[in-house]
C-alpha positions in Angstrom: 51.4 156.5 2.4 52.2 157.6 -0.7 51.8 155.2 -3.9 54.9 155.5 -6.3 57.8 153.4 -5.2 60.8 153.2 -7.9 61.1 151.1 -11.0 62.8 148.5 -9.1 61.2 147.3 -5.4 63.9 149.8 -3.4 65.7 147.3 -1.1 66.3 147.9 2.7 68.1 146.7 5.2 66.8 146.1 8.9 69.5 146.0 11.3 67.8 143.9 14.5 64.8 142.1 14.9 63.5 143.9 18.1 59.8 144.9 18.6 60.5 148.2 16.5 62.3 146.0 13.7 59.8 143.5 13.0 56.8 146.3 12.9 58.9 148.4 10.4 59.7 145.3 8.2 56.2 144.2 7.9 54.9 148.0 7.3 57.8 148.1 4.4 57.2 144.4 2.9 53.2 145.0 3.0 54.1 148.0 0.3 56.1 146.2 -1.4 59.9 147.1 -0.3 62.5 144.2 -1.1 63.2 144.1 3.2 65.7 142.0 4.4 66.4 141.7 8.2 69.4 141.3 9.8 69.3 139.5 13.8 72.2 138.9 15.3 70.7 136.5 17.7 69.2 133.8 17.4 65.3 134.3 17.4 63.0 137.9 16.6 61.9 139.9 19.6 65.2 141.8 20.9 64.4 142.3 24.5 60.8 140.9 24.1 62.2 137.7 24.6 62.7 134.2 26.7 64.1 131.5 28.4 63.8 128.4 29.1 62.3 127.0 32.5 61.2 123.8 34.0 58.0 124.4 33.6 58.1 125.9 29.5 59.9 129.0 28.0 59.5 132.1 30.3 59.3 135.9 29.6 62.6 137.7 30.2 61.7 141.3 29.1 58.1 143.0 28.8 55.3 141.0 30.1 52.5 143.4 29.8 51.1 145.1 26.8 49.1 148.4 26.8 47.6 150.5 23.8 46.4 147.2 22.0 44.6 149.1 19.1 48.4 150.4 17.9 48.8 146.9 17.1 45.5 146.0 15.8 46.7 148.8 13.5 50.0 147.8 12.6 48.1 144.3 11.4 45.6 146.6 9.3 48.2 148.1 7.6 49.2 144.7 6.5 46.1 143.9 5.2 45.6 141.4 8.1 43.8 140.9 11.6 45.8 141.4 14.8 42.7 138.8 16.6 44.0 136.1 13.7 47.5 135.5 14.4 47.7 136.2 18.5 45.3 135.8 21.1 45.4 138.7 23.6 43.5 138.7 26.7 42.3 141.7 28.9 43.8 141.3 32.3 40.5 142.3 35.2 43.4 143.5 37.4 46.1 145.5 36.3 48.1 144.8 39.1 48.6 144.2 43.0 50.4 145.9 44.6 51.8 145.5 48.4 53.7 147.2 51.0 55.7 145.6 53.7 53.0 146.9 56.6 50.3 144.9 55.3 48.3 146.7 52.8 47.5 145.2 49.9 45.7 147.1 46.7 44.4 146.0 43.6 43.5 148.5 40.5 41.5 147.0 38.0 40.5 147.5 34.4 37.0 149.0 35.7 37.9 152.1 36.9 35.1 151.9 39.4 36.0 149.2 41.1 39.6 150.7 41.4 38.3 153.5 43.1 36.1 151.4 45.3 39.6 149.4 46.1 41.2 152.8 46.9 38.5 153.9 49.0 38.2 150.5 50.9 41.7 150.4 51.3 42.4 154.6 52.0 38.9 156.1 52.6 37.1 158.3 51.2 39.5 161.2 50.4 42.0 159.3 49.0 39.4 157.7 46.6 38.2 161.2 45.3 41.9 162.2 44.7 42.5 159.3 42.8 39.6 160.0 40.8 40.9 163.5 40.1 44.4 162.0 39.3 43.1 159.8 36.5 41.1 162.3 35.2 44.3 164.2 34.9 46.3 161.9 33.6 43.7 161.2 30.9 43.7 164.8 30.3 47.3 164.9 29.3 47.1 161.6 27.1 44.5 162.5 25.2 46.0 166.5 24.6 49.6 164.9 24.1 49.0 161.5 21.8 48.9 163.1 18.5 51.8 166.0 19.0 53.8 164.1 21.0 53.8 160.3 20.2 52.4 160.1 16.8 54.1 162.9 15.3 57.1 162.1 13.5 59.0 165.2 14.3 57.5 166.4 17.8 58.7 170.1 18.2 58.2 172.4 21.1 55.8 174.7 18.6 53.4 171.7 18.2 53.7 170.9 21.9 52.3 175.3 22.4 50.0 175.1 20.2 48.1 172.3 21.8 48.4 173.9 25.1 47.4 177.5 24.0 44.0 175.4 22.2 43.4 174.2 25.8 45.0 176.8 28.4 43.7 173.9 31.6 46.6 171.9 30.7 49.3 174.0 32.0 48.0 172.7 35.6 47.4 169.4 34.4 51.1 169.3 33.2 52.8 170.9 36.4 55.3 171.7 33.9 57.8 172.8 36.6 57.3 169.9 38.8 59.2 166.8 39.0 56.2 163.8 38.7 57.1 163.3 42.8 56.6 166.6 43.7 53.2 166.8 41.9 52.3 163.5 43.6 52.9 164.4 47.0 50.8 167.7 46.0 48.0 165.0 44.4 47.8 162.4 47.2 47.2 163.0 50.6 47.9 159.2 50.8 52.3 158.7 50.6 51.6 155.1 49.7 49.6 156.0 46.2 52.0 158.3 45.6 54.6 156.4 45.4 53.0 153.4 43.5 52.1 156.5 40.7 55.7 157.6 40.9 57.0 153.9 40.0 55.5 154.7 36.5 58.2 156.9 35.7 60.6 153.7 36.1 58.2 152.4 33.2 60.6 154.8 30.9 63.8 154.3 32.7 63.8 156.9 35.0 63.3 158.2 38.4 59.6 159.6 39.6 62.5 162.4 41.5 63.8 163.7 38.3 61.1 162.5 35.7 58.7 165.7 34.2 55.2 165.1 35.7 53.5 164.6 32.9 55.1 161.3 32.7 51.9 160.8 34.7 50.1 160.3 31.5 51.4 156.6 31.7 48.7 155.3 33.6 46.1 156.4 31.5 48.0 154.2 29.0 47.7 151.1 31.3 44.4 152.3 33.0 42.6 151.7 29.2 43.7 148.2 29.7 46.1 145.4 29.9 46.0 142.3 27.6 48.5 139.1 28.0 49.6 137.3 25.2 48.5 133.7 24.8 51.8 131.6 25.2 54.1 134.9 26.3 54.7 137.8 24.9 57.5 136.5 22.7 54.7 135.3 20.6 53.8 138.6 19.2 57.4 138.9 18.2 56.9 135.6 16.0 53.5 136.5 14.9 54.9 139.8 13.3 58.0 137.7 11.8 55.6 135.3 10.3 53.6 138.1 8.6 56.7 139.7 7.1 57.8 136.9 5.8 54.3 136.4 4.0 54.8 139.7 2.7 58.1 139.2 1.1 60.5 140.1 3.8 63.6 137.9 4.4 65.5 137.4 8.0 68.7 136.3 8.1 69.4 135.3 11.9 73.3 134.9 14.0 74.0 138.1 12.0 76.4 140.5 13.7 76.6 143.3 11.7 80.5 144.7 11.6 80.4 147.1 9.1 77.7 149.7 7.1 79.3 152.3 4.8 77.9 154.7 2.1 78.1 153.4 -1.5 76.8 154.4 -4.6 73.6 156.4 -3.4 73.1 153.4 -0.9 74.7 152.0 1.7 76.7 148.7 2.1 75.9 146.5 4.8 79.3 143.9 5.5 79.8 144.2 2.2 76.4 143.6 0.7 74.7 146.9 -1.2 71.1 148.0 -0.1 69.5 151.3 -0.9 68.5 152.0 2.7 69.6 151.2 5.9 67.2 151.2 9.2 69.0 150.7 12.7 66.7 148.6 15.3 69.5 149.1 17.7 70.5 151.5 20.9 71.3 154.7 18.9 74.7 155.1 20.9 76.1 152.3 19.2 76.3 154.6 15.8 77.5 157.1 17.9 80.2 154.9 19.0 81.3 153.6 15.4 79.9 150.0 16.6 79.0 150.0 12.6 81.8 151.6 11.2 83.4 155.1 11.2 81.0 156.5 8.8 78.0 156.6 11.1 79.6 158.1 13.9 77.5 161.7 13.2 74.3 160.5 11.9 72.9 161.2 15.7 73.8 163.9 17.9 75.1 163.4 21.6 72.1 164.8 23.4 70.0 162.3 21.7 71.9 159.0 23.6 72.8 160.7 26.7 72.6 160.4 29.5 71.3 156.8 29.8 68.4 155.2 31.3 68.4 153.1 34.1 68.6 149.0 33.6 67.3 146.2 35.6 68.2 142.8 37.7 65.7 140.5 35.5 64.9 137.2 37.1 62.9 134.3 35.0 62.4 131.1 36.3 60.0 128.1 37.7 59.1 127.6 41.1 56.4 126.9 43.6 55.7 130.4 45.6 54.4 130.2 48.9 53.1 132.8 51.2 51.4 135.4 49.1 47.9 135.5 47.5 49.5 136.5 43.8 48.0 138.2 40.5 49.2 138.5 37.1 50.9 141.3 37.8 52.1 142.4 41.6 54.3 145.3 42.9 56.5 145.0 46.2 56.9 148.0 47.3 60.4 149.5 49.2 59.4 150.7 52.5 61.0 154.4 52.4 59.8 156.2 49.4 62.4 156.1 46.7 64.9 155.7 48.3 66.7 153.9 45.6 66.5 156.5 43.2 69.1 158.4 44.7 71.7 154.8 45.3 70.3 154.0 41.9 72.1 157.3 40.5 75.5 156.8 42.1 75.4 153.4 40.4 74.7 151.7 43.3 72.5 148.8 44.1 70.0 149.3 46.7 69.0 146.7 49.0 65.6 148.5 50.1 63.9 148.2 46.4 60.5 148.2 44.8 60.2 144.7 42.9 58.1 144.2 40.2 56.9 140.3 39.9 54.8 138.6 36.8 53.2 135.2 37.5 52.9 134.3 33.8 50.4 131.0 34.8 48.0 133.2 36.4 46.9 135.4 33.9 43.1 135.3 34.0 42.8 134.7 37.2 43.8 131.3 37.3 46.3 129.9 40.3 48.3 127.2 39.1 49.2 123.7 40.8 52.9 122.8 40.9 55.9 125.0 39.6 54.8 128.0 37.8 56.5 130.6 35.7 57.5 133.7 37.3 59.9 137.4 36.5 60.9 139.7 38.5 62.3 142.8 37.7 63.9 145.0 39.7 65.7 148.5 38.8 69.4 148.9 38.9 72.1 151.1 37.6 73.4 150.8 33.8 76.7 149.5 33.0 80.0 152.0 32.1 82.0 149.0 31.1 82.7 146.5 29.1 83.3 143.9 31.9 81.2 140.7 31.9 79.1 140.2 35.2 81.1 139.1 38.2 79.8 136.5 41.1 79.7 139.9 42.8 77.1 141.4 40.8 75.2 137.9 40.7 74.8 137.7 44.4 74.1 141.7 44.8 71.3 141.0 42.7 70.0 137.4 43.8 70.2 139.3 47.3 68.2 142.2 46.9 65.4 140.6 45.2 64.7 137.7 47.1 65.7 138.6 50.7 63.5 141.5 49.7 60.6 139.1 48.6 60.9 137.3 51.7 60.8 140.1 54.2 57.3 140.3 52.5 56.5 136.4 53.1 57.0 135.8 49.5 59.3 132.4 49.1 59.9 129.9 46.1 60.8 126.4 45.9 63.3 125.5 44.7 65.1 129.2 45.3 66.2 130.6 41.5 69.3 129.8 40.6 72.3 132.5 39.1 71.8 131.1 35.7 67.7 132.5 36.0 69.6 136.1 36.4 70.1 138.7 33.2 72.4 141.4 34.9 73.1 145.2 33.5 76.5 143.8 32.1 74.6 141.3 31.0 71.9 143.4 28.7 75.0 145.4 27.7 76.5 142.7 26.2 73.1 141.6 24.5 72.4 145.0 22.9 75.7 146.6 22.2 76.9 150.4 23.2 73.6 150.3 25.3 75.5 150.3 28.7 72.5 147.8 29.9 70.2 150.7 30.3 67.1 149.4 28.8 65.2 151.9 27.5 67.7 154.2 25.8 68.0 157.7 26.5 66.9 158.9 29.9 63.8 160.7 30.6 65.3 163.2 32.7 64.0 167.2 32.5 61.2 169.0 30.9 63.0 168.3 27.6 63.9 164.8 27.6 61.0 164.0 24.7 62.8 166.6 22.3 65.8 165.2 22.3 65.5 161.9 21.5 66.7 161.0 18.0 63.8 161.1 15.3 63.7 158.3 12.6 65.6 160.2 9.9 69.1 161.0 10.7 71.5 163.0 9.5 72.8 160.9 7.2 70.6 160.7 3.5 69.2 157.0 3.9 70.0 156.0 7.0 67.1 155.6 9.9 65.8 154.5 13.0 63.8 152.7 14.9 63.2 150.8 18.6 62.6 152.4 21.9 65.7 154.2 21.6 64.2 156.4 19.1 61.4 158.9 19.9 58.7 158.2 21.0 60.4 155.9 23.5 60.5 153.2 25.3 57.7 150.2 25.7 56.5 147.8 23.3 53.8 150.5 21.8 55.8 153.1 21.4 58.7 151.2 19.8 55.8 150.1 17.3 54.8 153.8 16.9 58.3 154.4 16.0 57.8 151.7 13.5 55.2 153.5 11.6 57.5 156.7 11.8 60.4 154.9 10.4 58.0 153.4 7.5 56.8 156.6 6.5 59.7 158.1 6.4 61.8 155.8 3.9 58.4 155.5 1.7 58.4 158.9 1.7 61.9 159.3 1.0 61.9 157.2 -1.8 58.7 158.1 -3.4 60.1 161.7 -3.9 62.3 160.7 -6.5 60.3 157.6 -8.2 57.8 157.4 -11.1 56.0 154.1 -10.8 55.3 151.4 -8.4 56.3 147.9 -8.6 55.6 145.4 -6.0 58.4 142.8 -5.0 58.4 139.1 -5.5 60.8 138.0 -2.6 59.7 134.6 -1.0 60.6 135.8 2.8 62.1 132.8 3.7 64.9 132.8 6.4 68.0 132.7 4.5 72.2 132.4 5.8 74.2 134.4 4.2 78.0 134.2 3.8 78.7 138.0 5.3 77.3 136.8 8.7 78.9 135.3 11.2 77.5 134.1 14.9 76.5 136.6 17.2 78.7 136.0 20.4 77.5 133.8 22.9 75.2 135.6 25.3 76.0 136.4 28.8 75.3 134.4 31.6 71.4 134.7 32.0 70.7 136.7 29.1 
């Protein structure tokens, strides 16, 4: 980054304390920004976050992380260790997965004995097809990281250019493909094709109408999956913790009403700060959730049309029935078939259910009740209605009579209040209509169009998986960086020395916030 700052340490405001937040406040603190974030909940994290169970707090939101060296950077940057303040684990199996015939398949950090799985499992053929698909998909993520997640700006020139230096990729991109249809053409096998397909639903969207070079995402995962010692929450509190050391302050039950321009800055409920970052869903500046002023500062295409949400289950239990892993897929028995219900806004009964059994990371199977989510996919919410019994039982329904047609049960069954509901991630994260991971990732041009960290208003940026790159807990921290560099830079242009900043980082109240609202049922 550059190295003048202003006379003064420049003061910025973080609005939310998600993922994206906390790794833009800690990049901004470690140079020596007066940062002060805002949370209108009650703890960091955002939708990396938990409940409570029976048997200790359990994961409600992402439960696996990828691309660990993007955090090992972030840490770095700090002038600290990632291995110091969390302890991260490599998962030997990525995941099981099962369908409702029987066939069970495990893929595994060593990518031999993945494709010795696939061949034991599929035969030969399908193993050499997997083979050529990950060699694909590690094609494309290698050609695409630099352009396309860790440039600030992507553009469709930069995208060319790196195609043009290596011509093989237009194949490898199927660029007028959905990822289905170059599955189908990949895998002689329906069944891997649709457990690669269910990668696309990794970003919110449908393997039917996702570009196939979403396929790239499980190169992502294929280079390894670590768990986080006592949940993934804990990243969220290690990166608080840091921020604070740094100098940054967080001010928690914060509900941001108001941010206006003032004075070559911005004031936030009253309170003046020379820059502004949003760790929110973009719509809600569309939709003057933070005043009239912001309204423009990002363009429609960038927020619509929106991503799909999920039925999120978290709860304790004894499962019976199934040998489990870490990680497990439960596959629907027609081939996305509730992509289509799923955009009518319908909720389909014949699902693919995604299940984490947080005690049996490693390997280990657990005596007793153990900690279990489930996630399954389900249409955002249009309204602002809260969540209905309806909605409750559509939900409770299609995941666990679905779990049980597999021979899956748990004891004692979860109760309503283990359920987070579209409406009910709507009301969490507001103007995000519950879909989860922001814009959709529909069409060849989805990546362009997502809104970049500067906006169109002098001072005001963003951040989170609503902002590109996307979605996921790397990419959000990618964003982070983007967002960081960008104010730095921003500032630096008109600054002639640099002064570091003496704030303590305590958590502080403040008399301009007032208590979020009490969270939906579940949430």
């Amino acid at each position: 980054m550059p190295s003048r700052m202003p006379d003064r340490p420049a003061s910025v405001a973080v609005i939310g304390a998600g993922i994206g937040g906390l790794a833009a406040a800690l990049r901004l603190a470690a140079q020596g920004l007066d940062v002060t974030v805002f949370e209108r909940h009650a703890t960091p994290g955002g939708k990396m976050r938990t409940v409570p169970s029976s048997a200790g707090p359990v994961d409600a939101g992402p439960t696996v992380l990828t691309m660990k060296s993007v955090f090992e950077a972030l840490f770095a940057e700090a002038g600290a260790r990632l291995d110091d303040h969390v302890t991260l684990v490599r998962e030997p199996c990525l995941a099981r997965h099962f369908w409702r015939d029987g066939t069970q398949l495990d893929l595994m950090a060593d990518p031999e004995a993945s494709r010795k799985n696939v061949a034991d499992v599929f035969g030969a053929r399908a193993a050499q097809e997997f083979s050529t698909f990950s060699a694909r998909a590690a094609k494309l993520f290698d050609a695409f990281e630099a352009p396309m997640m860790h440039a600030a700006a992507p553009t469709q020139l930069g995208l060319t250019q790196a195609v043009l230096r290596h011509p093989s990729l237009i194949a490898a991109m199927a660029p007028h493909q959905t990822l289905s249809q170059m599955l189908a053409k990949q895998f002689s096998e329906p069944k891997l094709a649709q457990l690669f397909g269910r990668y696309a639903t990794y970003v919110g969207g449908s393997p039917d109408a996702s570009p196939a070079i979403l396929s790239l995402i499980w190169h992502a995962e294929a280079q390894g999956v670590w768990h986080v010692e006592g949940g993934m929450h804990r990243l969220a509190v290690a990166i608080e913790a840091l921020a604070q050391a740094r100098g940054a302050s967080f001010v928690y039950g914060a509900n941001v009403a108001e941010i206006t321009p003032a004075g070559g800055g911005f004031s936030v409920d009253g309170e003046r700060f020379d820059t502004v970052l949003f760790n929110g869903d973009p719509r809600a500046l569309k939709e003057g959730y933070l005043g009239e002023a912001l309204r423009h500062a990002v363009p429609d295409h960038a927020t619509e049309p929106r991503s799909l949400s999920a039925c999120v289950h978290s709860f304790a239990a004894e499962a019976k029935g199934r040998d489990l892993a870490a990680h497990n897929v439960f596959f629907s028995d027609a081939v996305n078939a509730e992509f289509p219900l799923l955009a009518r806004g319908q909720m389909p009964q014949d699902a693919t259910i995604y299940l984490c059994a947080q005690d049996r990371f490693g390997g280990v199977t657990p005596q007793g009740p153990e900690r279990f989510e489930t996630i399954m996919n389900a249409p955002p919410s249009f309204d602002d209605t809260p969540e209905t019994l309806k909605d409750i039982a559509q939900c409770q329904t299609a995941t666990f009579q679905r779990l049980t047609q597999f021979g899956l049960s748990f004891m004692p069954e979860p109760a309503p209040d283990s359920l987070t509901t579209p409406q009910g991630f709507a009301a969490m994260f507001p103007a995000s209509n519950g879909a989860l991971y922001g814009r959709s990732p529909h069409g060849i041009m989805a990546a362009f169009k997502r809104p970049t960290a500067r906006t169109a208003m002098k001072g005001l940026y963003l951040v989170g998986g609503g902002a590109h790159p996307g979605a996921g807990v790397p990419m959000a921290t990618i964003s982070a960086k983007h967002a960081a560099e960008a104010i730095w830079t921003d500032l630096s242009s008109t600054s002639t020395s640099r002064q570091a900043a003496t704030r303590g980082g305590m958590s502080t109240g403040s008399a301009m916030t007032e208590p979020a609202p009490s969270r939906s049922l579940g949430s």
